[in-house]
C-alpha positions in Angstrom: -11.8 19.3 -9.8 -12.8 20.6 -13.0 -9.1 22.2 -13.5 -6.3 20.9 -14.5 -3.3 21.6 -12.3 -1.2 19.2 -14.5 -1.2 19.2 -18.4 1.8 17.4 -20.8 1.7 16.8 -24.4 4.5 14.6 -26.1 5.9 15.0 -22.5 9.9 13.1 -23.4 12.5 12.5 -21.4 16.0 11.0 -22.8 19.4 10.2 -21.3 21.8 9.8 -24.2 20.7 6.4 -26.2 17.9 5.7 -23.5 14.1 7.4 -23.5 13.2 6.7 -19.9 9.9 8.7 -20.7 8.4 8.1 -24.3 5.6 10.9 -25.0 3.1 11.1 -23.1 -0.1 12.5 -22.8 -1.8 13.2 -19.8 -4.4 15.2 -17.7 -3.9 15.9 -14.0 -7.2 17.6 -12.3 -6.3 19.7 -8.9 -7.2 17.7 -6.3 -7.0 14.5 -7.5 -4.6 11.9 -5.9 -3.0 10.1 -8.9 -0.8 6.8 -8.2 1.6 5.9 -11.0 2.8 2.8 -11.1 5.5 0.4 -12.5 8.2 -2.2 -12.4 11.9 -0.5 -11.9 13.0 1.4 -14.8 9.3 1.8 -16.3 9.8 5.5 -16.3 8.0 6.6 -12.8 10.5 8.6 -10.7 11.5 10.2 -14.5 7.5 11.7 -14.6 7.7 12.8 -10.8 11.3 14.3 -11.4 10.0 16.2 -14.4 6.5 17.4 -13.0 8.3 18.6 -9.8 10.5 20.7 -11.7 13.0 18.2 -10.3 14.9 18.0 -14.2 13.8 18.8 -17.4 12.2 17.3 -20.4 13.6 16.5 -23.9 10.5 17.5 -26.0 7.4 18.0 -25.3 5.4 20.1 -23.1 4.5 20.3 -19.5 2.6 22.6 -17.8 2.0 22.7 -14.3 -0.3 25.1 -11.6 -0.4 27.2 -14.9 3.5 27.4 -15.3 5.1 26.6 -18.4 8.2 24.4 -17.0 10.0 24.4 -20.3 9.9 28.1 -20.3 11.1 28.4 -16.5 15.0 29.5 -16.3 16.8 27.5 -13.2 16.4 30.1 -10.9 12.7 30.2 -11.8 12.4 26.5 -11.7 13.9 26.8 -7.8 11.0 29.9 -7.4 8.4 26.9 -8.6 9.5 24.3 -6.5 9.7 26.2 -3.4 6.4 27.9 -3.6 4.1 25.0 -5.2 5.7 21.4 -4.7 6.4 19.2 -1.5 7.9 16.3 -1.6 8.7 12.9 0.1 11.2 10.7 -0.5 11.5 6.7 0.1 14.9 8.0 2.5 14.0 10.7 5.0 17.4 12.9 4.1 17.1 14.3 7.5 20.1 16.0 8.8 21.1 13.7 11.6 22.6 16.0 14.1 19.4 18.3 14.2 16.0 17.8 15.6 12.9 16.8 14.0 11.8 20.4 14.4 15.3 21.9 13.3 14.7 19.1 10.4 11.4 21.3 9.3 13.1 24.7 9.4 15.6 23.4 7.4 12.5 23.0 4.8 11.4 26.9 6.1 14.9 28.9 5.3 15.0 27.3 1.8 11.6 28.8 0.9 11.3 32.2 3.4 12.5 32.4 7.1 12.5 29.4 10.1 9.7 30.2 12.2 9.8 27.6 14.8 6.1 27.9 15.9 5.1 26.7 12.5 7.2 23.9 12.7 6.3 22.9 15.9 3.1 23.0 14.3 3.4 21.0 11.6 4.9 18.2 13.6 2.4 18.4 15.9 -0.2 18.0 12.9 1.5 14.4 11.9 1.3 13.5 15.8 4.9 14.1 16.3 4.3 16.8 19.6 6.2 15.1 21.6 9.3 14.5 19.6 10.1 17.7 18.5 14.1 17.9 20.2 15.0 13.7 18.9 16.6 13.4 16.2 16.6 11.0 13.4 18.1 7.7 15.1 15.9 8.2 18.6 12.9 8.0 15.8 11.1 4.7 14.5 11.0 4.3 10.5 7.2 5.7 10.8 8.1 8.6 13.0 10.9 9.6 10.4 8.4 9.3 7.4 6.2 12.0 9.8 8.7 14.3 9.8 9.4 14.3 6.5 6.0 15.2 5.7 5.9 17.7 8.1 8.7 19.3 6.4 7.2 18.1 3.1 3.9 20.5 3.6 5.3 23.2 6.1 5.3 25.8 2.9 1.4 25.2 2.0 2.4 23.1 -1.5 -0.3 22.7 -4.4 1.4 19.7 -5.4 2.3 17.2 -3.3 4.8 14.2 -4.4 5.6 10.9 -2.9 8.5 8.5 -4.3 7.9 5.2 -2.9 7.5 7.2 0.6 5.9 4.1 2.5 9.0 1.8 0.7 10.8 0.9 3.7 8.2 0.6 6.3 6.2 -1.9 7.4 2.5 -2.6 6.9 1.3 -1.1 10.0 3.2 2.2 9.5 2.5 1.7 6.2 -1.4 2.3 6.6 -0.7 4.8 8.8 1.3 7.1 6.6 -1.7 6.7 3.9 -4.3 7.6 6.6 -1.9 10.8 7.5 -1.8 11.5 4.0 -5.2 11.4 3.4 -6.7 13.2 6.6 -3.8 16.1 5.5 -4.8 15.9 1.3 -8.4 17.0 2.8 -7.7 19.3 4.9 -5.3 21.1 2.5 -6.6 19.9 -0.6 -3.8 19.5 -2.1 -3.0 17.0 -5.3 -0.8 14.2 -4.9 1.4 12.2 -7.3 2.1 9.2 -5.5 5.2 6.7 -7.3 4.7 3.3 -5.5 5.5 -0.6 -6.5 2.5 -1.3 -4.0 -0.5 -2.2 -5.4 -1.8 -1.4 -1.8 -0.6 1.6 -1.5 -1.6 2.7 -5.1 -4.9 2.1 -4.2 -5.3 4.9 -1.9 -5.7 7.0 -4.6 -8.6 7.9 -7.1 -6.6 7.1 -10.3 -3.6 5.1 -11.1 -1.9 4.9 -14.1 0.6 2.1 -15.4 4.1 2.9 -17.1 5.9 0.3 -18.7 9.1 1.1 -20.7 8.3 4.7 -20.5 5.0 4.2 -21.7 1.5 4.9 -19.8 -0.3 1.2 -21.0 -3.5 1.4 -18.9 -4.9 3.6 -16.1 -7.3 2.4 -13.3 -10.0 4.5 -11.6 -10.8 3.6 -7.9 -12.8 0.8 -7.7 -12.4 -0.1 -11.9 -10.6 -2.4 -13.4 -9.9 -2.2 -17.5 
């Protein structure tokens, strides 16, 4: 990991009167699964919006698989998130009337062309093979979270981002999710950015830092404490 796939520098991000991201500096290695955490408001789904090329910053730099975000146009920033960034959400957003496998072809025509084979593969990689034609409400909280990251790595991301995705399940899909995650992260190597209130789930990862106020206070390394 001796890379960086992530790189900021006075990274800001206001909204009118309020700096929901005071500048910050910080180093993201490829590969490495970082866990930020924080209290509500501390500034954590502002640094995964703005990484993800999900909004934009208000000074600063960010850099990210080697792409200057700041420089990106808004059709370039769609270009970037399509071709390097998955995501999961705390809510699925799956389309209720489809299937889980129309649900990751949905994921497919945004970035190339459906190709129902690789979806059916994907969901069969997340141990979803035999719920490819239920949709949303014949599937458990778990299963749901499945599917979504089925859809979330169908395109092959470099970066993969998590906001609060274990937040409404319980413990036992909980530690299920992680151990998905983590069996896919090494197959696919890809780096992770994982927003969580759960010091649990936070510990899955090799690094976690602390925002407080839109400020990074502290940062932990697996198995440290400072």
């Amino acid at each position: 990991m001796s890379e960086n796939i992530i790189e900021t520098s006075g990274l800001t991000r206001n909204y009118g009167d309020i700096c929901a991201l005071k500048p910050l500096e910080l180093k993201v290695p490829e590969g490495e699964w970082l866990s930020v955490m924080g209290h509500s408001g501390s500034g954590k789904s502002t640094f995964m919006n703005l990484v993800g090329g999900l909004d934009r910053p208000s000074a600063g730099s960010l850099k990210v698989g080697g792409e200057d975000l700041l420089a990106l146009t808004e059709d370039g920033l769609a270009r970037f998130r399509r071709k390097f960034v998955g995501i999961i959400f705390q809510q699925h957003h799956m389309v209720p009337y489809l299937t889980a496998v129309e649900n990751v072809m949905l994921a497919q025509y945004f970035h190339s062309v459906p190709d129902e084979a690789e979806a059916r593969s994907a969901l069969e990689r997340v141990g979803l093979g035999h719920r490819l034609k239920n949709r949303p409400g014949e599937l458990s909280g778990g299963e749901q979270q499945r599917v979504c990251i089925a859809r979330a790595i169908i395109n092959s991301p470099k970066l993969l981002l998590g906001d609060e995705p274990t937040g409404n399940l319980d413990h036992k899909s909980t530690v299920m999710i992680m151990e998905l995650l983590k069996e896919l992260r090494a197959e696919e190597r890809f780096t992770v950015i994982m927003v969580t209130h759960n010091q649990e789930v936070a510990a899955w990862g090799d690094r976690t830092i602390y925002l407080d106020d839109g400020v990074l206070v502290r940062e932990e390394r697996m198995g440290e404490k400072q």
